[in-house]
Residue frames as qw, qx, qy, qz and C-alpha x, y, z in Angstrom:
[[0.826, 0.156, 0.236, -0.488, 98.77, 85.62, 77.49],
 [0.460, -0.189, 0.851, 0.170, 99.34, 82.37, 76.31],
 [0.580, 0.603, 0.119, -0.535, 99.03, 82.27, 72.77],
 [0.772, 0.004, 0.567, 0.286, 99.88, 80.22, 69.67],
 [0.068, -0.377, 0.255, 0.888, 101.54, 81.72, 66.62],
 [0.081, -0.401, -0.838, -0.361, 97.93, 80.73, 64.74],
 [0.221, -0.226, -0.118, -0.941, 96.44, 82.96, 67.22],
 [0.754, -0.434, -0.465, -0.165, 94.04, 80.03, 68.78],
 [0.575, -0.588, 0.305, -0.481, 93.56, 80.75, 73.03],
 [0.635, 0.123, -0.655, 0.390, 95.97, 78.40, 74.92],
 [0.568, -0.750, -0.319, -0.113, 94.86, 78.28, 78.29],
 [0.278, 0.654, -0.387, 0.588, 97.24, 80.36, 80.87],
 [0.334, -0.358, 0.582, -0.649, 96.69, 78.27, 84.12],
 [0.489, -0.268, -0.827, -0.069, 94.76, 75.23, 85.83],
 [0.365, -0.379, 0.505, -0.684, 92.87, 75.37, 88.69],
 [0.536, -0.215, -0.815, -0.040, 91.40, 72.07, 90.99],
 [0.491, -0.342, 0.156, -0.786, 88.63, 73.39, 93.56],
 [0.469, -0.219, -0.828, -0.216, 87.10, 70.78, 96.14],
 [0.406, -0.530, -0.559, -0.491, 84.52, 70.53, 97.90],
 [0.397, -0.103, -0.628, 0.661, 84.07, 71.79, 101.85],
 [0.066, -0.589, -0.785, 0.179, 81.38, 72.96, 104.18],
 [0.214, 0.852, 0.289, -0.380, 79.53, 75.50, 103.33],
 [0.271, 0.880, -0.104, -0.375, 82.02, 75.96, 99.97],
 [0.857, 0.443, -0.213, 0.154, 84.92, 75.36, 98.06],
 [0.385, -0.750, 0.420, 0.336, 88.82, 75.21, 98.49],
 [0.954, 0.164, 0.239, 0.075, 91.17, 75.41, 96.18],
 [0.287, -0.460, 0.470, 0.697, 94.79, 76.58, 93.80],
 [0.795, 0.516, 0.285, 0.145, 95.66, 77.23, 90.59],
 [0.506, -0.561, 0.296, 0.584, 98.34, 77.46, 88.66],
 [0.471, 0.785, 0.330, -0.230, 99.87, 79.44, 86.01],
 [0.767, 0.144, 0.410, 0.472, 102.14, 78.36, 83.80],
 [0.102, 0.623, 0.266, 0.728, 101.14, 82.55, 82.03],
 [0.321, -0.373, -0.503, 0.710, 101.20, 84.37, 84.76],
 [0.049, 0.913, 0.394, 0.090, 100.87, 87.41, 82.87],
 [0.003, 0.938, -0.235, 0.256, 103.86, 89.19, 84.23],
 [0.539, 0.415, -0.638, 0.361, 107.63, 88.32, 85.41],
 [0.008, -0.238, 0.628, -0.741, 106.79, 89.31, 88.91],
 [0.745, -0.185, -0.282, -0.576, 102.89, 87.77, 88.70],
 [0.779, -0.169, 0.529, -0.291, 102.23, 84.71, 91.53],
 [0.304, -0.015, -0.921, -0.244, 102.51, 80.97, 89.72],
 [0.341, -0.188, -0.872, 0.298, 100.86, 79.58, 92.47],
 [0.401, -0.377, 0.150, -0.821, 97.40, 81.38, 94.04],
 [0.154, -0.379, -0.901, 0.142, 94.75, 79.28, 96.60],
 [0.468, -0.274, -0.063, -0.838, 91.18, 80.54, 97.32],
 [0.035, 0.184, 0.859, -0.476, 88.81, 79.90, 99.45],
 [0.192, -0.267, -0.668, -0.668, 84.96, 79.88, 98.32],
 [0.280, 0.174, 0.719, -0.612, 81.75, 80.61, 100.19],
 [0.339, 0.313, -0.453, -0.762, 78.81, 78.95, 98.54],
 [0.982, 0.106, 0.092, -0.128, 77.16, 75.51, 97.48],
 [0.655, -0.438, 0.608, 0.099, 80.04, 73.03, 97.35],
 [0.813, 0.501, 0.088, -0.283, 81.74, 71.42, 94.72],
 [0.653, -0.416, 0.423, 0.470, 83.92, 70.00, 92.70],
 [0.693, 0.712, 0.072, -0.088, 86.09, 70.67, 89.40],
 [0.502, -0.181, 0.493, 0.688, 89.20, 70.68, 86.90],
 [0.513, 0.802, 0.282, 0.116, 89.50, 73.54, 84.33],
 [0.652, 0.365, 0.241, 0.619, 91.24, 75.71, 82.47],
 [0.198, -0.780, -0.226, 0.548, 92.16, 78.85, 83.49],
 [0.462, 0.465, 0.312, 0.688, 92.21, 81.95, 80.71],
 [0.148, -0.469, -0.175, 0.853, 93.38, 85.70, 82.44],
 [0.304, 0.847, 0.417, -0.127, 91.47, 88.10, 80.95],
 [0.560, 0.610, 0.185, 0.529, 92.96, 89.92, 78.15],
 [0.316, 0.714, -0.233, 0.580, 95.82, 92.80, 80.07],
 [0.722, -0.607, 0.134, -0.305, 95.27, 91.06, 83.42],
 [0.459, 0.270, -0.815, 0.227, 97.75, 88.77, 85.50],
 [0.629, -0.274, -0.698, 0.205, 97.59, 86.43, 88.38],
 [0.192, -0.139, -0.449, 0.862, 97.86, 89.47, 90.83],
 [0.450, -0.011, 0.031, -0.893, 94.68, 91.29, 89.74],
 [0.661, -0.329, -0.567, -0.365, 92.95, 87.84, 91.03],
 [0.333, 0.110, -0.563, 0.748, 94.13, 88.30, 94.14],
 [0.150, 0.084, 0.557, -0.812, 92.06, 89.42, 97.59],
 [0.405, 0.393, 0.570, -0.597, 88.08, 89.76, 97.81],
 [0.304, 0.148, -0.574, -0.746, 86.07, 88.79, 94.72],
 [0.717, 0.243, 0.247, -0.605, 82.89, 86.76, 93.32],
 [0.049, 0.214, -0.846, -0.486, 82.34, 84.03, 90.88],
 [0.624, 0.159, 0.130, -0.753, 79.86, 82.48, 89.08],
 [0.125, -0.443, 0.884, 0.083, 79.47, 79.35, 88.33],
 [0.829, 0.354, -0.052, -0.430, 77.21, 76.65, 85.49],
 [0.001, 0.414, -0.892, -0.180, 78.21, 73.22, 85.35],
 [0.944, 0.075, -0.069, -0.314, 76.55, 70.09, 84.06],
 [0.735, -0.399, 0.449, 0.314, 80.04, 67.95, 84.99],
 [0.478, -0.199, 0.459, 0.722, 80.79, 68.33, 81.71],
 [0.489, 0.354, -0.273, 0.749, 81.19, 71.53, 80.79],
 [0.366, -0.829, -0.251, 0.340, 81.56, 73.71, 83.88],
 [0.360, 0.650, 0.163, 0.649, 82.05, 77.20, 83.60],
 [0.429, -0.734, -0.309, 0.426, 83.09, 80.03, 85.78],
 [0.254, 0.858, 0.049, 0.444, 83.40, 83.37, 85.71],
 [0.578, -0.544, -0.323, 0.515, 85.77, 85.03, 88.68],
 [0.061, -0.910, -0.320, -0.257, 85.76, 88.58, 89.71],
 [0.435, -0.223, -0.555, 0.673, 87.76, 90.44, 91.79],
 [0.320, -0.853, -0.411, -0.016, 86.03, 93.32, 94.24],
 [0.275, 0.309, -0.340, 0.845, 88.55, 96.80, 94.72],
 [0.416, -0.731, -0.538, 0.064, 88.76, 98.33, 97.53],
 [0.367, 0.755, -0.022, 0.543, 90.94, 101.10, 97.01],
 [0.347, 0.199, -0.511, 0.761, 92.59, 100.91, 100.48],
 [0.560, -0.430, 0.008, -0.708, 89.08, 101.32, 102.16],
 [0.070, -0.146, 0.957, -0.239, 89.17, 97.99, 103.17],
 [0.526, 0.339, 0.450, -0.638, 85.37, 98.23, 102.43],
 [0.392, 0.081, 0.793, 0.460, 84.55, 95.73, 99.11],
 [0.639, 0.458, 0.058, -0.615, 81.83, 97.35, 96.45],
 [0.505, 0.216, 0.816, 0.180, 80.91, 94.19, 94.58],
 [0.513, 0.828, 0.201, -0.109, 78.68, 96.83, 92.07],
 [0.257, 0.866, -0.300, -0.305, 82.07, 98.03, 90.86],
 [0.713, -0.162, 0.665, 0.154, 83.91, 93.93, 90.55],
 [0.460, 0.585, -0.505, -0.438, 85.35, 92.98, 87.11],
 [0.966, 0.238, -0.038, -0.090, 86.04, 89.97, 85.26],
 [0.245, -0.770, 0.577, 0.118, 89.70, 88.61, 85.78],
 [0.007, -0.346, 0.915, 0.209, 89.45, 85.41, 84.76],
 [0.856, 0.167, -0.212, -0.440, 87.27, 82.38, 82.85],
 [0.079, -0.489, 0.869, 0.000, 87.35, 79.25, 83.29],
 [0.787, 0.168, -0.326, -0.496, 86.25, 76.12, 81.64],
 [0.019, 0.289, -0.937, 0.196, 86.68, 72.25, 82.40],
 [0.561, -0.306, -0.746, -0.187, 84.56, 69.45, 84.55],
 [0.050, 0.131, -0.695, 0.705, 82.93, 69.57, 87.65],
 [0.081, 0.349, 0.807, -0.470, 79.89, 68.82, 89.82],
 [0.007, -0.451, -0.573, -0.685, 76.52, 70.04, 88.77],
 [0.314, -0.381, -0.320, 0.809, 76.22, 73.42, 90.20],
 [0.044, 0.652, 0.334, 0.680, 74.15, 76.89, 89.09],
 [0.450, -0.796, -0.374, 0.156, 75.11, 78.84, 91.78],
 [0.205, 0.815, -0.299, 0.453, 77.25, 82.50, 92.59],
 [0.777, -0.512, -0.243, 0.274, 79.91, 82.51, 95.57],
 [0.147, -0.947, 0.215, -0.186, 81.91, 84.88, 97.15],
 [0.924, 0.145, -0.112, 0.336, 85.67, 84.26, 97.30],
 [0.347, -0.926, 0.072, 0.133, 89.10, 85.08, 98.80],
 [0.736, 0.504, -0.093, 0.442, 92.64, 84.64, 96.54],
 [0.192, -0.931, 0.306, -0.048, 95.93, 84.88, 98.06],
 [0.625, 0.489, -0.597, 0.115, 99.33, 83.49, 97.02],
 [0.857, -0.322, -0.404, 0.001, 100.89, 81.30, 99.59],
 [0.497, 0.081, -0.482, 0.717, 103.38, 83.53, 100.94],
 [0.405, -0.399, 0.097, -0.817, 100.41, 85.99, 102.19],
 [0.826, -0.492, -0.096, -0.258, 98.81, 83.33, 104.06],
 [0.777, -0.211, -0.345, 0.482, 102.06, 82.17, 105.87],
 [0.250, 0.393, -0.179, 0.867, 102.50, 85.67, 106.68],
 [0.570, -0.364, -0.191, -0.711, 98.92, 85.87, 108.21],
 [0.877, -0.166, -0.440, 0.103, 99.68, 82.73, 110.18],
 [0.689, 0.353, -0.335, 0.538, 103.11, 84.07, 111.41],
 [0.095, -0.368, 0.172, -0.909, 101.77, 87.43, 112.43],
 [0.584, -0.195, -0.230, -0.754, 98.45, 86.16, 113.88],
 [0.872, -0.135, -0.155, -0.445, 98.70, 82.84, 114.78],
 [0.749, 0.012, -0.299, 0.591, 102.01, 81.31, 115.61],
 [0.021, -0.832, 0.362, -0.419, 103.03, 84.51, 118.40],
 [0.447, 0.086, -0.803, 0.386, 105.59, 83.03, 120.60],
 [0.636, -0.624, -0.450, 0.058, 104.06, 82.16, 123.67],
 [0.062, -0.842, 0.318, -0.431, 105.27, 85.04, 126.53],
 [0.499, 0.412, -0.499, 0.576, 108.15, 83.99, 128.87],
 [0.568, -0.711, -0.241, 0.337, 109.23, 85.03, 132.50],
 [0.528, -0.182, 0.196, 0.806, 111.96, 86.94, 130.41],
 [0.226, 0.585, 0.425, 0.653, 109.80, 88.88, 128.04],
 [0.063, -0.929, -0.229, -0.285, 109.01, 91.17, 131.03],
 [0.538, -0.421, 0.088, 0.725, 112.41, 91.91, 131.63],
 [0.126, 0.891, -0.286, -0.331, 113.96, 94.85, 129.85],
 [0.832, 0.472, -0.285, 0.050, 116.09, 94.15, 126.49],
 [0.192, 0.574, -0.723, 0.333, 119.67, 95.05, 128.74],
 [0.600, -0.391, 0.564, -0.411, 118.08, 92.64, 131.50],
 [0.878, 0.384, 0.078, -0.275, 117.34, 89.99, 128.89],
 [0.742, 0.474, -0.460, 0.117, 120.49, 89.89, 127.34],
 [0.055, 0.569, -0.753, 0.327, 122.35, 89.55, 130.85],
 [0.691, -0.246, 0.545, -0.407, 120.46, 86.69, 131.53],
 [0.816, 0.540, -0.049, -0.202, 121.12, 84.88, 128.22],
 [0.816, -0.224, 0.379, 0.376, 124.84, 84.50, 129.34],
 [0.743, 0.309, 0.196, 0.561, 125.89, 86.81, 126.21],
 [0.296, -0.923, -0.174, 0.171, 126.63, 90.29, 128.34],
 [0.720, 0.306, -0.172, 0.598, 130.00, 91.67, 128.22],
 [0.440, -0.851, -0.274, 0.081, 131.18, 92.83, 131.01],
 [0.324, 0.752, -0.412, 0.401, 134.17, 95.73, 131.41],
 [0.531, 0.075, -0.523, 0.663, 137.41, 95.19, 133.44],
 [0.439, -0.809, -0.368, 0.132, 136.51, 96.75, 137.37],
 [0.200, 0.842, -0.131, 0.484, 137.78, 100.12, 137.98],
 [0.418, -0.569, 0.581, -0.405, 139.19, 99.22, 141.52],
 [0.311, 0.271, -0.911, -0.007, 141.15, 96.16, 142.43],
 [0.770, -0.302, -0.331, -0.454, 138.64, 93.46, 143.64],
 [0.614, -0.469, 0.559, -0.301, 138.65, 91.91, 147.50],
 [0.257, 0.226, -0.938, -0.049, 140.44, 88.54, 147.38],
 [0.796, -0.289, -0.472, -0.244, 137.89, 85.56, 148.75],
 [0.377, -0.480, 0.605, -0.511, 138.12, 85.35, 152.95],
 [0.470, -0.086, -0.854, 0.207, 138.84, 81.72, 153.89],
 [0.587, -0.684, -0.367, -0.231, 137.07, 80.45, 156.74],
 [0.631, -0.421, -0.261, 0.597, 140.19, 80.65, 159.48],
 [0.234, 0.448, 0.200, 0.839, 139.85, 84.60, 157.79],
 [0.316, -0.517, -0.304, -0.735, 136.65, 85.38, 158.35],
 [0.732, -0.552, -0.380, 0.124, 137.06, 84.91, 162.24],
 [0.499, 0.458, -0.267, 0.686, 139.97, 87.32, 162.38],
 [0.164, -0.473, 0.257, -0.827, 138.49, 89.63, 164.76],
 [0.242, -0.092, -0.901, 0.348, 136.81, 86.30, 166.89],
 [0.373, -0.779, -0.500, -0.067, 133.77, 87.56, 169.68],
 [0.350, -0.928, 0.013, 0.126, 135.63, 90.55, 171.03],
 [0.074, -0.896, 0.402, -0.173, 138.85, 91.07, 172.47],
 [0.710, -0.352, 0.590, -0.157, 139.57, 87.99, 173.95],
 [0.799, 0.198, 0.492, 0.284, 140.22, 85.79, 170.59],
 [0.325, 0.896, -0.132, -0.270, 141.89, 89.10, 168.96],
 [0.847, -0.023, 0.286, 0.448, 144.84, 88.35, 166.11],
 [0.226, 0.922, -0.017, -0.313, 147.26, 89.95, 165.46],
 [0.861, 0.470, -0.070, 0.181, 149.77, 90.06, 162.96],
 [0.075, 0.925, -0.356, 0.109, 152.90, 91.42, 165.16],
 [0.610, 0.260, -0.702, 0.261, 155.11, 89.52, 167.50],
 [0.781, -0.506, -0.343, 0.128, 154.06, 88.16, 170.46],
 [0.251, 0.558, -0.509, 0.605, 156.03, 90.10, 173.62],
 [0.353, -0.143, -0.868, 0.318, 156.31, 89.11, 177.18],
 [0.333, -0.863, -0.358, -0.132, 154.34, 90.58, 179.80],
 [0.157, 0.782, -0.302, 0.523, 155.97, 93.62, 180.94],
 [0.851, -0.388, -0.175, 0.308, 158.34, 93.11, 183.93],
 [0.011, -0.999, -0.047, 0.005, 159.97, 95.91, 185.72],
 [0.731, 0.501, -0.343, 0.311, 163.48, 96.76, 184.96],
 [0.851, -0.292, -0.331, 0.286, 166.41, 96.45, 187.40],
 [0.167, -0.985, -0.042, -0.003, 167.62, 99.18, 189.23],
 [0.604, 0.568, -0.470, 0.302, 171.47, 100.44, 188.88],
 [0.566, -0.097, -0.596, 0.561, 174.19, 99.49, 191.91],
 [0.102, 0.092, -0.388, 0.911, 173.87, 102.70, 193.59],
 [0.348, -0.359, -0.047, -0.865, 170.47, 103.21, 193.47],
 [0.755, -0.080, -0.633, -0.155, 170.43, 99.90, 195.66],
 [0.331, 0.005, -0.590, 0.736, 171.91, 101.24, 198.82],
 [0.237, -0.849, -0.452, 0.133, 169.32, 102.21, 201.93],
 [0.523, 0.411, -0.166, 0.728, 169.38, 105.85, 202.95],
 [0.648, -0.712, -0.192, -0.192, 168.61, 107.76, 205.43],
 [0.532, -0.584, 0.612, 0.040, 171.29, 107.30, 208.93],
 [0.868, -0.172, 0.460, 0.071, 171.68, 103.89, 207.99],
 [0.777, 0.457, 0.044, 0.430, 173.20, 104.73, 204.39],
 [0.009, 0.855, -0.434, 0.283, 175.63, 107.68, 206.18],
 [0.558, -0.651, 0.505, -0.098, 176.76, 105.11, 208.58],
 [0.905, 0.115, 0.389, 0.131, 177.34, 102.94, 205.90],
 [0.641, 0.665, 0.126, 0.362, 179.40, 105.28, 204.20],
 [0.313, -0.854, 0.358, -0.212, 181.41, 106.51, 207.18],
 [0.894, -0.205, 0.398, -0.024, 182.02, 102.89, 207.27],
 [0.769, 0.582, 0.135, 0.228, 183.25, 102.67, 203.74],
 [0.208, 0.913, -0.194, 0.292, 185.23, 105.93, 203.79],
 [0.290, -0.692, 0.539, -0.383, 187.35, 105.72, 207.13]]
């Protein structure tokens, strides 16, 4: 608590509330949190009669800025100058279910503001809870054509895969005068030996050139004699 060495109440906080349908918005800060790890910095949101104000903010005596935090009440008597408020908060012990009969006092506050005699029901949360609430809730990325891939399909379409070396050497690219090797059949077949001629029968030896029969005996009576 913010406190002077006299002992006179030094306020621990501002708050500035304006006016919006059906209620208020507003922050305050707190210069006294209350604790090392306590919020500075809270906004609410009011349901209620509208209004405005500037006041002083004074934590209740073993309280900090966190135990003003989530569902609560307030009450509120102003003639513009002074305006009072009481604020509450509402447990819910993890029920999610508020009991306003069991709500405490967390914080007073004094100051200026519109002329008001009315109660209002309120919601306190530091500014990194509502950008969480946003994040989760309200900003989801928008779905893809990828999002209904699988994660391993995903990432090979992203271009950052890694692919291993092939276990077997890989087929070389067939040119087009390749990919005709084998042609429409037989008739345009290639091949890769050496051309040979067409076959042509071979030439018989001297002797086996002589007639026989009479005519080779008389031709060899001839010879002989």
């Amino acid at each position: 608590m913010a406190e002077s060495q006299n002992k006179v109440r030094w306020p621990d906080g501002a708050s500035l509330s304006l006016p919006i349908p059906f209620g208020r918005i507003g922050g305050t800060y707190y210069w006294s949190p209350g604790s090392p790890t306590a919020p500075h910095l809270t906004l609410a949101r009011s349901f209620g009669m509208p209004g405005a104000g500037l006041n002083a903010v004074f934590l209740r005596q073993g309280t900090t800025s966190n135990d003003t935090l989530g569902s609560g009440v307030s009450g509120n008597v102003s003639t513009i100058l002074p305006s009072v408020t009481l604020d509450g908060t509402v447990p819910e012990n993890g029920s999610y279910i508020p009991r306003p009969w069991k709500s405490g006092v967390t914080a007073v506050e004094a100051g200026i503001g519109t002329p008001n005699v009315s109660a209002a029901i309120t919601a306190t949360y530091t500014p990194q809870q509502i950008a969480d609430f946003m994040s989760r809730y309200l900003l989801t990325p928008a779905m893809g054509p990828n999002d209904e891939l699988s994660s391993f399909a995903r990432t090979l379409r992203s271009g950052f895969a890694a692919v291993d070396a092939p276990s077997e050497p890989t087929v070389a690219y067939l040119g087009p005068r390749s990919q005709a090797s084998f042609g429409t059949g037989m008739g345009d077949w290639r091949s890769s030996t050496v051309p040979v001629e067409p076959w042509k029968p071979a030439p018989l030896a001297a002797s086996q050139q002589e007639p026989g029969g009479l005519h080779g005996l008389m031709l060899d009576y001839m010879r002989n004699n």
